[in-house]
One Martini backbone bead per residue (centre of mass of N, CA, C, O) as a GRO file, in nm:
protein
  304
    1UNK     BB    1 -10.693  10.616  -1.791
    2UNK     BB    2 -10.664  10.271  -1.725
    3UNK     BB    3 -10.819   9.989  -1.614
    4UNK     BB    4 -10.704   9.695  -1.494
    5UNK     BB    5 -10.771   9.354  -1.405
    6UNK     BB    6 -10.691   9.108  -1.076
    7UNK     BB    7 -10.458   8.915  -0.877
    8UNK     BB    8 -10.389   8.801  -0.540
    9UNK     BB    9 -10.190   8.512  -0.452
   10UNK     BB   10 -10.266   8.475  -0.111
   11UNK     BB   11 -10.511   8.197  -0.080
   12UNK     BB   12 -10.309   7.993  -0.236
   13UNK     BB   13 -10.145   7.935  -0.002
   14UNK     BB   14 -10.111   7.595   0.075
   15UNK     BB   15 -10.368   7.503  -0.103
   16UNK     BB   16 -10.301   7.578  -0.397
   17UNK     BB   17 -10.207   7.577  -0.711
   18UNK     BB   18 -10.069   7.795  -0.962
   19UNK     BB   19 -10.203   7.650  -1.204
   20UNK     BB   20 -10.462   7.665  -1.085
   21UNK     BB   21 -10.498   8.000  -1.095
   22UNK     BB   22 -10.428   8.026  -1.355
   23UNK     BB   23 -10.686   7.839  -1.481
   24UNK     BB   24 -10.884   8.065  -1.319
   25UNK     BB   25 -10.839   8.324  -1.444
   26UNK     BB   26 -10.892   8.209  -1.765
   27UNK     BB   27 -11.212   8.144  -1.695
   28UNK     BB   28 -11.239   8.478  -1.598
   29UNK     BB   29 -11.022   8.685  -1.765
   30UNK     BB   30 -10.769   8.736  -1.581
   31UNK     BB   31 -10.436   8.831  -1.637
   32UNK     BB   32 -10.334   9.003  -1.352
   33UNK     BB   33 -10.071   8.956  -1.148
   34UNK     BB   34 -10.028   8.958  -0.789
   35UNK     BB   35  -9.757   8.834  -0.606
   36UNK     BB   36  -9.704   8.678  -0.284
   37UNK     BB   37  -9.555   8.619  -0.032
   38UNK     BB   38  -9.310   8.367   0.091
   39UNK     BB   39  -9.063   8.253   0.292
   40UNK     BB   40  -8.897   8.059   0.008
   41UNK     BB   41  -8.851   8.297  -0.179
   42UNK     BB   42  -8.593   8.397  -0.047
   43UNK     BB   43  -8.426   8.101  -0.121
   44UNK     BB   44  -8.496   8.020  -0.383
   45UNK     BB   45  -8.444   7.935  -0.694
   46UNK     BB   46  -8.416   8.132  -0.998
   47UNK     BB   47  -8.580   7.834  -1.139
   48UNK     BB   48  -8.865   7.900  -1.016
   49UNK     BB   49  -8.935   8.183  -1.151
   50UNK     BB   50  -8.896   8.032  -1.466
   51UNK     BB   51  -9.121   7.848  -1.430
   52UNK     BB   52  -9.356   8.062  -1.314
   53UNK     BB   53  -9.368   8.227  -1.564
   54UNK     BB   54  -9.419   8.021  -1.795
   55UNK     BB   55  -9.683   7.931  -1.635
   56UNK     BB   56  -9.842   8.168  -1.693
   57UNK     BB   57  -9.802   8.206  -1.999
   58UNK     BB   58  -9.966   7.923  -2.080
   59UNK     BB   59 -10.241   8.099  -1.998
   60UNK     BB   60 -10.194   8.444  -2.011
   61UNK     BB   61 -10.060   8.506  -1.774
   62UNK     BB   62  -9.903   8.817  -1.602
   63UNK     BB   63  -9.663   8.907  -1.383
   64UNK     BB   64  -9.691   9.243  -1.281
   65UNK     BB   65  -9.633   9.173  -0.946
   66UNK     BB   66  -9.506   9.235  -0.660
   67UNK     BB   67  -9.637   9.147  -0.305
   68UNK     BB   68  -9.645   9.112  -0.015
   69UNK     BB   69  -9.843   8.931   0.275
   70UNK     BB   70  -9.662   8.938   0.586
   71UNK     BB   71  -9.448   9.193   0.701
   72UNK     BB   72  -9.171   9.106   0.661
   73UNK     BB   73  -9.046   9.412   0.597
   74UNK     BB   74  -9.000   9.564   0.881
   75UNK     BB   75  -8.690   9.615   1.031
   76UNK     BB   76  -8.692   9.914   1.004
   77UNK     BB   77  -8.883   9.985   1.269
   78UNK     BB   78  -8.688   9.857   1.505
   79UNK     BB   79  -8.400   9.945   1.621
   80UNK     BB   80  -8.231   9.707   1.497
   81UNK     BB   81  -7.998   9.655   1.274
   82UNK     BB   82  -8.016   9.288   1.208
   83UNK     BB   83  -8.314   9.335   1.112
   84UNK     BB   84  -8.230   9.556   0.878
   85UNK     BB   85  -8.051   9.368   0.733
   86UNK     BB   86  -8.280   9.175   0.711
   87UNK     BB   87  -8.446   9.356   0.516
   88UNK     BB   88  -8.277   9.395   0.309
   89UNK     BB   89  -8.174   9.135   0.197
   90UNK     BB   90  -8.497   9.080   0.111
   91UNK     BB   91  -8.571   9.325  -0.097
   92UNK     BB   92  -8.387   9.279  -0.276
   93UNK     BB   93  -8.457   9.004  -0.372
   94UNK     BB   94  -8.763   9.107  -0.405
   95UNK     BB   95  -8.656   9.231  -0.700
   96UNK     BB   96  -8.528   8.988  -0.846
   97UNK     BB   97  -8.794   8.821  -0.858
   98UNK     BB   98  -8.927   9.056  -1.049
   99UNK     BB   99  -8.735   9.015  -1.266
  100UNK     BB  100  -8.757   8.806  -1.320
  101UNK     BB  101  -9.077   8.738  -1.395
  102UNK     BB  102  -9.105   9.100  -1.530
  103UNK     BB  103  -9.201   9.304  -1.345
  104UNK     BB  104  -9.283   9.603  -1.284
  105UNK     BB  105  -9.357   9.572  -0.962
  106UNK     BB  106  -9.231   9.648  -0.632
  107UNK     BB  107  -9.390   9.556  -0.276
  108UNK     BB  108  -9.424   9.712   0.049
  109UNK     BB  109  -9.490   9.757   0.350
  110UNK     BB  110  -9.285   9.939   0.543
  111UNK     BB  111  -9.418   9.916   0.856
  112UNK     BB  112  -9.364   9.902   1.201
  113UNK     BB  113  -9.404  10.028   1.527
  114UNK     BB  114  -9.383  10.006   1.800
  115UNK     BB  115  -9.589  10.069   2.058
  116UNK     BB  116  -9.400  10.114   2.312
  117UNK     BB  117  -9.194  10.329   2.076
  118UNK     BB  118  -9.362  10.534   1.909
  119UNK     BB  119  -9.122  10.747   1.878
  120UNK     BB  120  -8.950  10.611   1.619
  121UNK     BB  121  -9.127  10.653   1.381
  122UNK     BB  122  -8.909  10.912   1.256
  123UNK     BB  123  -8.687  10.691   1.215
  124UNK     BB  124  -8.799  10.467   1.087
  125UNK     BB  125  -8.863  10.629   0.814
  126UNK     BB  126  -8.602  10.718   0.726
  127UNK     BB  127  -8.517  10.490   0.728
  128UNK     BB  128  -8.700  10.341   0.486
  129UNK     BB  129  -8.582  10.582   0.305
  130UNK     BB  130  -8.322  10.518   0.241
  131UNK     BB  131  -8.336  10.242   0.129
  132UNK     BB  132  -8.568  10.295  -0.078
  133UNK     BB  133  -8.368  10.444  -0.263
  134UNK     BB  134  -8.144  10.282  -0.314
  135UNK     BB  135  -8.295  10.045  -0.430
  136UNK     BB  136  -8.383  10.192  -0.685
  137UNK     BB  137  -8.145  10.103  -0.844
  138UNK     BB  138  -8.202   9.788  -0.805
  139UNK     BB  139  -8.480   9.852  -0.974
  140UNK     BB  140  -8.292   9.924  -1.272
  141UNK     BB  141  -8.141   9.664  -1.284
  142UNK     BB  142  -8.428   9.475  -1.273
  143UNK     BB  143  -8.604   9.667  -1.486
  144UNK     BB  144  -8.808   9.796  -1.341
  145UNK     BB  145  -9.022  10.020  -1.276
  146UNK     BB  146  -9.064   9.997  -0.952
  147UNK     BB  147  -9.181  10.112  -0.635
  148UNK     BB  148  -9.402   9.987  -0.394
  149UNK     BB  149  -9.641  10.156  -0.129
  150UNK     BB  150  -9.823  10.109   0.102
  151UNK     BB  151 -10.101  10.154   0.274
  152UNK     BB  152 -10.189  10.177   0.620
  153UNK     BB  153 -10.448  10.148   0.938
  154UNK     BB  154 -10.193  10.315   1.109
  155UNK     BB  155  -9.986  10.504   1.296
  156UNK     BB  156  -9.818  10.225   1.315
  157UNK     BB  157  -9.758  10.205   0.995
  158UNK     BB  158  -9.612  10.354   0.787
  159UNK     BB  159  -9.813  10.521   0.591
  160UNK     BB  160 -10.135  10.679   0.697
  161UNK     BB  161 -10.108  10.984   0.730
  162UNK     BB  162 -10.146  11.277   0.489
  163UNK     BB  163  -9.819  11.351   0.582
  164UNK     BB  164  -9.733  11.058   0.523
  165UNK     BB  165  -9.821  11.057   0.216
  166UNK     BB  166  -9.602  11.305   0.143
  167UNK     BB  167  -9.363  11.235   0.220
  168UNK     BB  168  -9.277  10.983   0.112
  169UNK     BB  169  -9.339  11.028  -0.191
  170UNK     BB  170  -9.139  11.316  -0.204
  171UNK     BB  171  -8.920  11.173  -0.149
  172UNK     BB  172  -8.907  10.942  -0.364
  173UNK     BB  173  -8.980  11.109  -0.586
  174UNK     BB  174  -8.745  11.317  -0.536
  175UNK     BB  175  -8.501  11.093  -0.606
  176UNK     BB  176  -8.582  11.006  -0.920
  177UNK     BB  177  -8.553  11.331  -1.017
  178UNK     BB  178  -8.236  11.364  -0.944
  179UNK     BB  179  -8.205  10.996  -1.069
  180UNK     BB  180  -8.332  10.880  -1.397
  181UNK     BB  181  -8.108  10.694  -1.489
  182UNK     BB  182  -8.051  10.500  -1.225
  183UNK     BB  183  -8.397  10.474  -1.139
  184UNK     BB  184  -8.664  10.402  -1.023
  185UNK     BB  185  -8.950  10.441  -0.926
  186UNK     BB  186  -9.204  10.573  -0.665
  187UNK     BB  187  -9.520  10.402  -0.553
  188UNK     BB  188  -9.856  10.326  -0.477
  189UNK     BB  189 -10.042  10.064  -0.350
  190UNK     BB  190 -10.322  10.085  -0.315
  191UNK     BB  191 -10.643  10.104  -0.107
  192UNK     BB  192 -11.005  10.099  -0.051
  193UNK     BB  193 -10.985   9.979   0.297
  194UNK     BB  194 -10.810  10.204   0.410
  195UNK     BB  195 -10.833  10.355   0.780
  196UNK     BB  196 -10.864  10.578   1.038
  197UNK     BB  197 -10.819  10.474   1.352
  198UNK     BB  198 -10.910  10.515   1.702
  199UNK     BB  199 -10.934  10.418   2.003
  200UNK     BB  200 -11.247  10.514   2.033
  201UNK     BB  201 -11.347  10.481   1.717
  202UNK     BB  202 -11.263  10.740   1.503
  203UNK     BB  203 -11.297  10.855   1.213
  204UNK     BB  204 -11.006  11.041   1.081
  205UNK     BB  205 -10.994  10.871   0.784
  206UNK     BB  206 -11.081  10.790   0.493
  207UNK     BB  207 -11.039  10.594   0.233
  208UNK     BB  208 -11.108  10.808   0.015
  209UNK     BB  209 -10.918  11.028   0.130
  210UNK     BB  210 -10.629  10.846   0.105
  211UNK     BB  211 -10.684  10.765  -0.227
  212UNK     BB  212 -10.686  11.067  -0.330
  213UNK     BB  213 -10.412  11.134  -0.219
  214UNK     BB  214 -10.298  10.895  -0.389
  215UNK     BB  215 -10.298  10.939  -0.702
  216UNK     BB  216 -10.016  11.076  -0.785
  217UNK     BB  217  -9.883  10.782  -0.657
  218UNK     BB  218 -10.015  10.601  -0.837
  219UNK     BB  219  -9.968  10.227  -1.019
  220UNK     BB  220 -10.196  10.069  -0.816
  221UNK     BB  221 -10.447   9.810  -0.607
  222UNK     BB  222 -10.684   9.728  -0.372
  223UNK     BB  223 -10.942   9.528  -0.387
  224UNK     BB  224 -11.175   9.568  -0.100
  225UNK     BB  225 -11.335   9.470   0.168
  226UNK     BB  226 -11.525   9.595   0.481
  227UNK     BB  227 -11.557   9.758   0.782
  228UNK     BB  228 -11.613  10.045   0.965
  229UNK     BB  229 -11.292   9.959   1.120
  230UNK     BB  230 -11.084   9.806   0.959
  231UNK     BB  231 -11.087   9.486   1.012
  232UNK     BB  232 -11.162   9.353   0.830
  233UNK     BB  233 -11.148   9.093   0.516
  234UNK     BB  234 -11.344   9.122   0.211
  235UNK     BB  235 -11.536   9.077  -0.049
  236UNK     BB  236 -11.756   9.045  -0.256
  237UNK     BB  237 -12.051   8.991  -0.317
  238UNK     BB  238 -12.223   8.742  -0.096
  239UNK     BB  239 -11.950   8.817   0.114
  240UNK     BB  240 -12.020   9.175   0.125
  241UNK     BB  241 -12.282   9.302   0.198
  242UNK     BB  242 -12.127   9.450   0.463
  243UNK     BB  243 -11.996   9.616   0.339
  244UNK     BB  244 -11.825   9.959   0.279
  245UNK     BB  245 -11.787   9.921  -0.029
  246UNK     BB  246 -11.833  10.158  -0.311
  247UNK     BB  247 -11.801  10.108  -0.623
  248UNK     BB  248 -11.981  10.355  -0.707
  249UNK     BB  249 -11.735  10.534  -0.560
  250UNK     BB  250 -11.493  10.453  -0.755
  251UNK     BB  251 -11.607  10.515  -1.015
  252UNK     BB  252 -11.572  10.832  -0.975
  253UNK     BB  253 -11.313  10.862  -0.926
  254UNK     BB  254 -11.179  10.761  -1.150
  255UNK     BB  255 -11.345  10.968  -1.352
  256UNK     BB  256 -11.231  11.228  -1.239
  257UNK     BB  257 -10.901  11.112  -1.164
  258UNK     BB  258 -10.773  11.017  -1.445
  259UNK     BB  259 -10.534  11.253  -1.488
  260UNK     BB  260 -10.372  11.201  -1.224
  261UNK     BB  261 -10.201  10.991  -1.260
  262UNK     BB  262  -9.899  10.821  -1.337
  263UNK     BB  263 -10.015  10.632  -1.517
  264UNK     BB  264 -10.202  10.490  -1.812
  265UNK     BB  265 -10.191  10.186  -1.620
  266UNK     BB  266 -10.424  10.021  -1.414
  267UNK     BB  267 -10.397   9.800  -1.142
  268UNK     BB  268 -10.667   9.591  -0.974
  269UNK     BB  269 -10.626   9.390  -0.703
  270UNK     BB  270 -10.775   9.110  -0.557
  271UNK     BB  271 -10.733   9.111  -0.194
  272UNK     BB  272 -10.771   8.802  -0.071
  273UNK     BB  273 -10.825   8.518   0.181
  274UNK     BB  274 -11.063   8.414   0.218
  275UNK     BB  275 -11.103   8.128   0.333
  276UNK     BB  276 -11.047   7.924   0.571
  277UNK     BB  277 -10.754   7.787   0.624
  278UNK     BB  278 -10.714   7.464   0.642
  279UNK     BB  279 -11.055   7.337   0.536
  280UNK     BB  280 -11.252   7.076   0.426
  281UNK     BB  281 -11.504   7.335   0.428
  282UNK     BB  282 -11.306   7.583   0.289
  283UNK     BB  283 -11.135   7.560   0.059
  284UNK     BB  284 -11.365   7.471  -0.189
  285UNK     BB  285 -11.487   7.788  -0.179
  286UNK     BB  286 -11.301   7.938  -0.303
  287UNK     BB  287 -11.360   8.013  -0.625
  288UNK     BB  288 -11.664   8.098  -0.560
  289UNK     BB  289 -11.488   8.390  -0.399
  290UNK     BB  290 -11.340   8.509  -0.646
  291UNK     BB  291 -11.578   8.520  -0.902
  292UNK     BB  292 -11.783   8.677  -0.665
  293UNK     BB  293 -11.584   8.936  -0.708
  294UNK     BB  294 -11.526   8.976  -0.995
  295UNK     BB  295 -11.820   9.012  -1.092
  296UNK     BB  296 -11.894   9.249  -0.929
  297UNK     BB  297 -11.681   9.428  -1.050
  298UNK     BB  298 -11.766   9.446  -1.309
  299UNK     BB  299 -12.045   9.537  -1.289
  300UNK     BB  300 -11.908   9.826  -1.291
  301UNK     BB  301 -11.615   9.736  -1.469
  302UNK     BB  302 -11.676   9.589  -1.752
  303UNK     BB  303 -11.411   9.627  -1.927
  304UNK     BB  304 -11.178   9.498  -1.705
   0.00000   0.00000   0.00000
């Protein structure tokens, strides 16, 4: 297995356009995006993703994953059919999406369980898991290599705890391999900073647990740093100082579990939210948190 390094490009939304985006890449070389969704994206007519396909190439840069921003597809785990509705005709769209585009792979966070409901949890899963094995069909229609879920840091998010992380995984990628000609396959977009904790504030699983358990099934992943409760989002090198993510324990990780992967390029999207948005002495920040975040990752990983 070998990494390459990417760039998702969730903190330019409505803040700088992506043609800044890819030139800012092209500088760092940096090749790889993760596009993140905005509201837009399910409406806008299909000549907007040929043109934006076009302008990442003259740049250099492949549009190579689609990946929503805002937990928008979430409406599987509501128990309100209306809501699943549409939570299914935005996925199918963000499938098409990422078939314009070329991408390998498209995916999103499966959803969240009322708290309040948090009963529905095991109802919520099993829907979200027929949906998604139904759409592996039309992700091998639109040309794609998969269909990615995230993992993410709350028991009310599922998958997120060790056999929420085996049954979606088990299920999605055993529906793929009962019907291989017409489906595409099923893989986990990692995270190396999401981990379980409890209302006590008790670590139950932290992030390297989570990550390991997840290698058999990524095909992708987000660099960021967090806090030791995995509430903040934030870069590397001088925005990250007080970060819990040690690169240089990701990087043992990926050399002992190099053969363990399902893919033979991995690609690790910088996934950051950037300066506070929307601020005419914080947007300007933009360019140099995220070239320090990407410095620092290769000073571990210089090959990527």
């Amino acid at each position: 297995m070998t990494l390459s390094l990417g760039i998702k490009s969730d903190p330019v939304e409505y803040r700088y356009s992506y043609e800044w985006l890819f030139g800012l890449m092209r500088e760092m070389r940096v090749e790889n995006l993760q596009l993140g969704s905005c509201f837009e994206f399910y409406h806008v007519d299909d000549s907007y993703f040929r043109d934006l396909r076009a302008l990442a190439e003259r740049y250099g840069v492949r549009i190579r994953s689609c990946f929503t921003a805002h937990r928008e597809l979430g409406g599987f785990f509501t128990g309100d059919q209306r809501l699943e509705s549409v939570a299914r005709r935005s996925y199918e769209r963000w499938i098409e999406i990422g078939g314009l585009l070329g991408a390998d792979f498209v995916g999103s966070n499966p959803g969240a369980v009322y708290r309040d409901r948090i009963e529905h949890k095991s109802t919520g899963s099993s829907i979200f898991l027929r949906h998604l094995t139904e759409l592996l069909h039309k992700a091998a229609g639109a040309g794609l290599r998969g269909l990615t879920m995230e993992p993410m840091s709350s028991a009310a998010e599922p998958p997120s705890l060790p056999d929420e992380l085996e049954h979606f995984a088990r299920t999605a990628c055993g529906y793929h391999d009962e019907h291989p000609g017409t489906t595409a396959a099923a893989f986990f977009c990692g995270d190396i900073s999401h981990g379980v904790v409890d209302a006590s504030g008790e670590v139950l699983h932290d992030h390297w647990e989570l990550f390991e358990i997840e290698i058999p099934f990524m095909a992708e992943f987000h660099f960021k740093n967090t806090d030791a409760r995995y509430h903040s989002t934030f870069g590397f090198g001088p925005a990250g100082r007080n970060g819990i993510i040690d690169l240089g324990e990701l990087r043992e990780i990926l050399d002992r579990r190099s053969d363990g992967f399902p893919v033979e390029e991995l690609v690790g999207y910088l996934e950051i939210g950037g300066p506070k948005l929307g601020r005419d002495d914080t947007d300007p920040l933009l360019p140099d948190e995220l070239a320090e975040s990407i410095d620092a990752i290769r000073t571990v990983f210089p090959e990527s």
